[in-house]
N, C-alpha and C positions, 0 to 999 in steps of 0.2 A: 477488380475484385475477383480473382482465378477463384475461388470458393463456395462463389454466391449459389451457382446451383446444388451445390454439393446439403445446404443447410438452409433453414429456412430466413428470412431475413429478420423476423421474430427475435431468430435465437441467438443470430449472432449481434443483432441492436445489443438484445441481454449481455452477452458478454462482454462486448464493450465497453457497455457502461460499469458495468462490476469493477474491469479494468480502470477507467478513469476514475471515478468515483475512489476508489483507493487511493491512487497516486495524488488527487487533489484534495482530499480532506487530510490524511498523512502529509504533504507538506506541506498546505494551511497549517497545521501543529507545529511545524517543523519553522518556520518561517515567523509566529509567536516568539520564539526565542532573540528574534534579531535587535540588540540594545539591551541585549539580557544575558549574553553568556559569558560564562565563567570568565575567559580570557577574551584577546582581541582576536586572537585564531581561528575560536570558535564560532566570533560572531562573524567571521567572514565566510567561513564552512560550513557552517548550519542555512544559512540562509540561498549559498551556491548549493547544495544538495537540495533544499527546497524547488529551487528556481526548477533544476535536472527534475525534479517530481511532477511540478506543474507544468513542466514543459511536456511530460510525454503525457500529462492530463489533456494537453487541448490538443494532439494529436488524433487521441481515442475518441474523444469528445465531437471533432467533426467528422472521423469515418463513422462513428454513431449517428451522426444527422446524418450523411449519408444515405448509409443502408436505410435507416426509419425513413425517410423517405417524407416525412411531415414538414418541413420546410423549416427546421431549429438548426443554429447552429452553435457554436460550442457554447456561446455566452448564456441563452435563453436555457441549454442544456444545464449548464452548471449553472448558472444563476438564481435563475426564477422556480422550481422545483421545490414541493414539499417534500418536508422531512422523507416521510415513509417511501415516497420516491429514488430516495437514495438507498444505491443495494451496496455500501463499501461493506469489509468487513469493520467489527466490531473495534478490534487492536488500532486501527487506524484512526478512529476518532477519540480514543484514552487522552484525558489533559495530558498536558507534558509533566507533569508534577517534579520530581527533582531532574537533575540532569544526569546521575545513574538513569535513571528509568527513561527517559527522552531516547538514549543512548542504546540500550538493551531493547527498546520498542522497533526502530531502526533497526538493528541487527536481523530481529526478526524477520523483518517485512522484507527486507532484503535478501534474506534466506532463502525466504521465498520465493521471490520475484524472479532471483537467476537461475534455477534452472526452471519457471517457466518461459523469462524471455531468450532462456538459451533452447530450449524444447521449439518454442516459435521461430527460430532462425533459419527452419527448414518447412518452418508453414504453406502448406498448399494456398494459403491468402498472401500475396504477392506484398501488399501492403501491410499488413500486420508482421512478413518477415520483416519489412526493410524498419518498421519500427521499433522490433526488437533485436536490428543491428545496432544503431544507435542506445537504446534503453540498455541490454546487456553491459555495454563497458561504462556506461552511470553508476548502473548497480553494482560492478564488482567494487569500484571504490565506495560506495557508501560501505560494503561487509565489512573493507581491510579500515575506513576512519570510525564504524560503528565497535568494531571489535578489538580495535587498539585501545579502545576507553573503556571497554567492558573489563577488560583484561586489567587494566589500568587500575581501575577504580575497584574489580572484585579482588586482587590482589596488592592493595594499596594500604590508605590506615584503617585503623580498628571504623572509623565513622564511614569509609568512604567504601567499607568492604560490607558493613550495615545495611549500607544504602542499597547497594548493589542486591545482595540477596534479597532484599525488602522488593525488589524490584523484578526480581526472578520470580518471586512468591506471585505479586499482583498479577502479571502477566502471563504466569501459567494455562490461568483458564481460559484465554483467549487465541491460546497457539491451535488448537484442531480445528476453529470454524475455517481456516485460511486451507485444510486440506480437504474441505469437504466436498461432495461430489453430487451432481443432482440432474436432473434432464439436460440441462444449458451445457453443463462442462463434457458430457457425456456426448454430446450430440457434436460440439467441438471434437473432442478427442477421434471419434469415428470417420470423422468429414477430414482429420490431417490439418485441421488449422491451428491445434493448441494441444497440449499433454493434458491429460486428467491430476488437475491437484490432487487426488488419492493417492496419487503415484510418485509424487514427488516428493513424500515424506524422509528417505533416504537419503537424497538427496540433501535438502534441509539439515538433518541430522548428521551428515557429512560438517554440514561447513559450521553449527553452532557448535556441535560436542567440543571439538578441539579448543577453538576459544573459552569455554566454560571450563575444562580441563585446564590450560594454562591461567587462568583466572582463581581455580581453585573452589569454583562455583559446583554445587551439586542440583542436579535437573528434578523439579519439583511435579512430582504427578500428581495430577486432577482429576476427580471421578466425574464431578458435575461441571462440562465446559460452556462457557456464555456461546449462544449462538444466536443467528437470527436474522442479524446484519444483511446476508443476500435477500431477506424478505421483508426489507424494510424496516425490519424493528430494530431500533436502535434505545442505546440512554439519554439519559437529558441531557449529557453533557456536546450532545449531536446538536441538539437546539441552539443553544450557546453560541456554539461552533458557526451555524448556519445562518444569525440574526448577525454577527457580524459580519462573514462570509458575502452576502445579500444586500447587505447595507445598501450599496453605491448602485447599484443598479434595480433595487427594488423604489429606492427615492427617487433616480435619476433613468425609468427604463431605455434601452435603445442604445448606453453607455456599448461603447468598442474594448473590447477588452484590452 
Protein backbone atom coordinates (compact mmCIF):
# COMPACT_ATOMS: atom_id res chain seq x y z
CA UNK A 1 0.00 0.00 0.00
CA UNK A 2 2.89 2.87 -1.49
CA UNK A 3 0.00 5.55 -0.30
CA UNK A 4 -0.91 4.71 3.09
CA UNK A 5 1.06 7.51 4.65
CA UNK A 6 0.15 9.78 2.09
CA UNK A 7 -3.87 9.77 3.36
CA UNK A 8 -5.51 8.69 6.09
CA UNK A 9 -6.74 5.08 6.43
CA UNK A 10 -10.36 6.52 7.12
CA UNK A 11 -10.38 8.03 3.80
CA UNK A 12 -9.16 5.83 1.66
CA UNK A 13 -11.36 2.55 3.52
CA UNK A 14 -14.17 5.42 2.12
CA UNK A 15 -13.08 5.18 -1.13
CA UNK A 16 -12.92 1.95 -1.63
CA UNK A 17 -15.97 1.15 -0.63
CA UNK A 18 -17.63 3.80 -2.89
CA UNK A 19 -15.74 1.87 -5.43
CA UNK A 20 -17.02 -1.61 -4.63
CA UNK A 21 -20.26 -0.77 -3.68
CA UNK A 22 -20.83 0.52 -7.30
CA UNK A 23 -19.44 -2.24 -9.20
CA UNK A 24 -21.48 -4.76 -6.92
CA UNK A 25 -24.89 -3.49 -6.70
CA UNK A 26 -24.54 -2.35 -10.78
CA UNK A 27 -23.80 -5.82 -11.52
CA UNK A 28 -26.25 -7.47 -8.97
CA UNK A 29 -28.74 -5.37 -11.66
CA UNK A 30 -26.81 -6.48 -14.36
CA UNK A 31 -26.63 -10.16 -13.60
CA UNK A 32 -30.95 -10.07 -12.90
CA UNK A 33 -31.26 -10.09 -16.48
CA UNK A 34 -29.66 -13.70 -16.80
CA UNK A 35 -32.72 -16.00 -18.35
CA UNK A 36 -34.28 -12.76 -19.33
CA UNK A 37 -32.53 -11.27 -22.36
CA UNK A 38 -33.77 -10.44 -25.48
CA UNK A 39 -31.55 -12.92 -27.43
CA UNK A 40 -29.16 -15.87 -26.41
CA UNK A 41 -26.22 -13.31 -27.03
CA UNK A 42 -27.35 -11.18 -24.59
CA UNK A 43 -27.95 -13.49 -22.03
CA UNK A 44 -24.40 -14.61 -22.33
CA UNK A 45 -22.97 -11.00 -22.21
CA UNK A 46 -24.96 -9.49 -19.67
CA UNK A 47 -24.17 -11.87 -17.21
CA UNK A 48 -20.05 -11.98 -18.50
CA UNK A 49 -19.99 -8.22 -17.91
CA UNK A 50 -21.79 -8.77 -14.60
CA UNK A 51 -19.21 -11.37 -13.48
CA UNK A 52 -16.05 -8.38 -14.81
CA UNK A 53 -18.32 -5.99 -12.31
CA UNK A 54 -18.20 -8.24 -9.31
CA UNK A 55 -15.09 -9.38 -9.91
CA UNK A 56 -13.31 -6.02 -9.38
CA UNK A 57 -16.17 -5.71 -6.43
CA UNK A 58 -14.44 -8.33 -4.27
CA UNK A 59 -11.04 -6.99 -5.09
CA UNK A 60 -12.02 -3.42 -3.60
CA UNK A 61 -13.90 -5.03 -1.05
CA UNK A 62 -10.80 -6.85 0.57
CA UNK A 63 -8.22 -3.91 0.13
CA UNK A 64 -11.13 -2.26 2.16
CA UNK A 65 -10.88 -4.77 5.00
CA UNK A 66 -7.54 -4.35 4.60
CA UNK A 67 -6.91 -0.84 5.22
CA UNK A 68 -10.13 -0.70 7.85
CA UNK A 69 -8.20 -2.81 9.63
CA UNK A 70 -11.40 -4.31 11.76
CA UNK A 71 -10.87 -7.81 10.76
CA UNK A 72 -14.01 -8.09 7.75
CA UNK A 73 -13.41 -9.43 4.73
CA UNK A 74 -15.12 -9.05 1.56
CA UNK A 75 -18.04 -11.27 2.26
CA UNK A 76 -19.07 -9.73 5.90
CA UNK A 77 -18.23 -6.21 3.87
CA UNK A 78 -20.73 -6.93 1.11
CA UNK A 79 -23.03 -9.07 2.88
CA UNK A 80 -24.12 -8.30 6.26
CA UNK A 81 -24.24 -4.34 6.00
CA UNK A 82 -27.14 -2.07 6.33
CA UNK A 83 -28.68 -0.22 3.83
CA UNK A 84 -27.43 3.31 4.73
CA UNK A 85 -24.00 1.75 5.03
CA UNK A 86 -23.87 1.49 1.51
CA UNK A 87 -22.26 4.65 -0.17
CA UNK A 88 -22.86 3.38 -4.21
CA UNK A 89 -24.03 5.98 -6.41
CA UNK A 90 -27.69 6.35 -6.95
CA UNK A 91 -27.77 5.17 -11.07
CA UNK A 92 -26.27 1.87 -9.98
CA UNK A 93 -28.93 0.68 -7.92
CA UNK A 94 -31.97 1.95 -10.83
CA UNK A 95 -34.30 -1.40 -11.54
CA UNK A 96 -33.18 -2.59 -14.86
CA UNK A 97 -36.58 -1.75 -16.24
CA UNK A 98 -36.54 -2.26 -20.10
CA UNK A 99 -33.58 -3.27 -21.86
CA UNK A 100 -33.06 0.28 -23.65
CA UNK A 101 -32.62 1.53 -20.16
CA UNK A 102 -30.43 -1.65 -18.62
CA UNK A 103 -28.31 -0.64 -21.76
CA UNK A 104 -27.99 3.40 -21.68
CA UNK A 105 -27.39 2.75 -17.53
CA UNK A 106 -24.33 0.74 -18.42
CA UNK A 107 -22.95 3.03 -20.93
CA UNK A 108 -23.02 5.53 -18.33
CA UNK A 109 -21.38 3.99 -15.48
CA UNK A 110 -18.85 2.88 -17.84
CA UNK A 111 -18.14 6.48 -19.03
CA UNK A 112 -17.37 6.82 -16.06
CA UNK A 113 -15.37 4.42 -14.73
CA UNK A 114 -12.67 4.76 -17.71
CA UNK A 115 -11.11 7.47 -17.44
CA UNK A 116 -11.15 6.92 -13.49
CA UNK A 117 -9.66 3.61 -13.76
CA UNK A 118 -7.52 4.89 -16.61
CA UNK A 119 -6.50 8.10 -14.26
CA UNK A 120 -5.64 5.10 -11.44
CA UNK A 121 -3.27 3.36 -13.77
CA UNK A 122 -0.66 5.66 -12.62
CA UNK A 123 -1.78 5.75 -9.01
CA UNK A 124 0.71 6.34 -6.40
CA UNK A 125 -1.30 3.07 -4.41
CA UNK A 126 0.57 0.34 -6.14
CA UNK A 127 -2.41 -1.83 -5.62
CA UNK A 128 -5.28 0.11 -6.72
CA UNK A 129 -3.00 0.78 -10.03
CA UNK A 130 -2.61 -2.95 -10.80
CA UNK A 131 -6.44 -3.11 -10.31
CA UNK A 132 -7.18 -0.67 -12.52
CA UNK A 133 -4.88 -2.37 -15.18
CA UNK A 134 -7.19 -5.11 -15.21
CA UNK A 135 -10.59 -3.07 -14.56
CA UNK A 136 -9.79 -0.48 -17.55
CA UNK A 137 -9.83 -3.14 -20.53
CA UNK A 138 -13.32 -4.62 -18.77
CA UNK A 139 -14.56 -1.28 -19.12
CA UNK A 140 -13.64 -0.37 -22.52
CA UNK A 141 -15.75 -3.30 -23.80
CA UNK A 142 -18.67 -2.81 -21.73
CA UNK A 143 -18.78 1.27 -23.55
CA UNK A 144 -18.10 -0.37 -27.20
CA UNK A 145 -21.25 -3.51 -26.16
CA UNK A 146 -23.23 -0.75 -24.02
CA UNK A 147 -23.07 1.73 -26.88
CA UNK A 148 -23.64 -0.45 -29.89
CA UNK A 149 -27.23 -1.00 -28.31
CA UNK A 150 -27.74 2.42 -27.36
CA UNK A 151 -27.04 3.48 -30.86
CA UNK A 152 -29.04 0.47 -31.94
CA UNK A 153 -32.00 0.89 -30.28
CA UNK A 154 -31.99 5.03 -30.34
CA UNK A 155 -31.65 4.84 -34.00
CA UNK A 156 -33.80 1.61 -34.64
CA UNK A 157 -37.94 1.56 -34.89
CA UNK A 158 -40.32 4.15 -33.96
CA UNK A 159 -40.95 1.64 -30.25
CA UNK A 160 -37.42 0.91 -29.77
CA UNK A 161 -36.24 4.69 -30.45
CA UNK A 162 -39.29 5.53 -27.58
CA UNK A 163 -37.72 3.39 -25.42
CA UNK A 164 -34.45 4.76 -25.82
CA UNK A 165 -35.30 8.42 -25.24
CA UNK A 166 -37.66 7.29 -22.41
CA UNK A 167 -34.49 6.09 -21.05
CA UNK A 168 -32.37 9.10 -21.60
CA UNK A 169 -35.12 11.09 -19.76
CA UNK A 170 -35.24 8.82 -16.52
CA UNK A 171 -31.48 8.74 -16.24
CA UNK A 172 -30.77 12.31 -16.79
CA UNK A 173 -31.07 13.19 -13.14
CA UNK A 174 -28.68 10.63 -11.93
CA UNK A 175 -25.65 11.46 -14.19
CA UNK A 176 -23.93 14.46 -11.77
CA UNK A 177 -24.03 12.58 -8.44
CA UNK A 178 -21.14 10.13 -10.25
CA UNK A 179 -18.97 13.65 -10.72
CA UNK A 180 -19.43 14.79 -7.48
CA UNK A 181 -16.51 15.82 -5.41
CA UNK A 182 -16.29 16.03 -1.39
CA UNK A 183 -13.52 15.51 1.28
CA UNK A 184 -12.74 11.62 0.41
CA UNK A 185 -12.33 12.33 -3.46
CA UNK A 186 -10.35 15.29 -2.80
CA UNK A 187 -8.08 14.07 -0.23
CA UNK A 188 -7.49 11.03 -3.11
CA UNK A 189 -6.85 13.36 -5.76
CA UNK A 190 -4.03 15.35 -3.58
CA UNK A 191 -2.22 12.12 -2.23
CA UNK A 192 -1.95 10.89 -6.37
CA UNK A 193 -4.11 7.76 -5.69
CA UNK A 194 -7.16 8.62 -7.89
CA UNK A 195 -8.43 11.79 -10.18
CA UNK A 196 -11.17 13.89 -8.81
CA UNK A 197 -14.59 12.78 -10.39
CA UNK A 198 -15.07 16.67 -10.95
CA UNK A 199 -12.63 16.42 -13.38
CA UNK A 200 -13.67 13.78 -15.43
CA UNK A 201 -16.64 15.26 -16.66
CA UNK A 202 -14.87 15.84 -20.31
CA UNK A 203 -13.82 13.04 -20.29
CA UNK A 204 -17.33 11.25 -19.98
CA UNK A 205 -18.82 13.58 -22.32
CA UNK A 206 -15.99 12.68 -24.74
CA UNK A 207 -17.18 9.07 -24.98
CA UNK A 208 -21.22 9.41 -24.42
CA UNK A 209 -21.91 12.52 -26.96
CA UNK A 210 -20.67 10.56 -30.00
CA UNK A 211 -22.71 7.63 -29.40
CA UNK A 212 -25.87 9.75 -28.60
CA UNK A 213 -25.01 11.62 -31.89
CA UNK A 214 -24.97 8.51 -34.06
CA UNK A 215 -28.14 7.29 -32.09
CA UNK A 216 -29.69 10.38 -32.90
CA UNK A 217 -30.45 10.84 -29.12
CA UNK A 218 -30.50 14.58 -27.80
CA UNK A 219 -28.93 15.14 -24.05
CA UNK A 220 -31.53 15.84 -21.65
CA UNK A 221 -30.72 18.64 -18.87
CA UNK A 222 -31.68 18.57 -15.35
CA UNK A 223 -31.97 21.29 -12.78
CA UNK A 224 -32.88 19.09 -9.80
CA UNK A 225 -30.34 15.92 -9.88
CA UNK A 226 -30.91 12.86 -7.38
CA UNK A 227 -28.03 12.71 -5.02
CA UNK A 228 -27.09 11.25 -1.76
CA UNK A 229 -26.05 7.80 -2.55
CA UNK A 230 -22.14 8.50 -1.20
CA UNK A 231 -24.33 9.34 2.22
CA UNK A 232 -26.13 6.44 2.35
CA UNK A 233 -29.34 7.66 1.24
CA UNK A 234 -30.56 5.70 -1.09
CA UNK A 235 -34.40 4.46 -2.78
CA UNK A 236 -36.46 1.61 -1.81
CA UNK A 237 -35.68 0.15 -4.62
CA UNK A 238 -31.88 -0.45 -2.73
CA UNK A 239 -33.85 -2.42 -0.29
CA UNK A 240 -35.25 -4.71 -2.70
CA UNK A 241 -31.99 -5.07 -4.10
CA UNK A 242 -30.30 -5.83 -0.84
CA UNK A 243 -32.98 -8.50 0.88
CA UNK A 244 -32.20 -10.53 -2.08
CA UNK A 245 -28.50 -9.73 -2.33
CA UNK A 246 -28.17 -10.95 1.70
CA UNK A 247 -30.35 -13.64 1.47
CA UNK A 248 -27.68 -16.67 1.54
CA UNK A 249 -25.59 -15.39 4.05
CA UNK A 250 -27.85 -13.43 6.27
CA UNK A 251 -29.78 -17.19 6.75
CA UNK A 252 -26.73 -19.09 6.33
CA UNK A 253 -23.74 -16.70 8.08
CA UNK A 254 -20.08 -17.60 7.65
CA UNK A 255 -21.17 -18.78 3.83
CA UNK A 256 -17.63 -18.31 1.52
CA UNK A 257 -18.33 -16.50 -1.02
Amino acid sequence: MAAAAAVSGEALTAFLLRLADDHLIIGHRLSEWCGHAPMLEEDLAMPNMALDLIGQARTLYQYAGEVEGKGRDEDQIAYVRRERDYVNCLMAERENGDFAHTMLRQLHFAAFMQPLWQGMLSSRDERLAGIAAKAEKEVAYHIRHAGEWVVRLGDGTEESTRRMKAAVEALAPYVDELFESDAVTKAMAEAGIAPDPATLRPAFDAIVGPIFAEAGLAWVETQHGQTGGRQGRHGEALGFLLAELQHMQRTYPGMIW
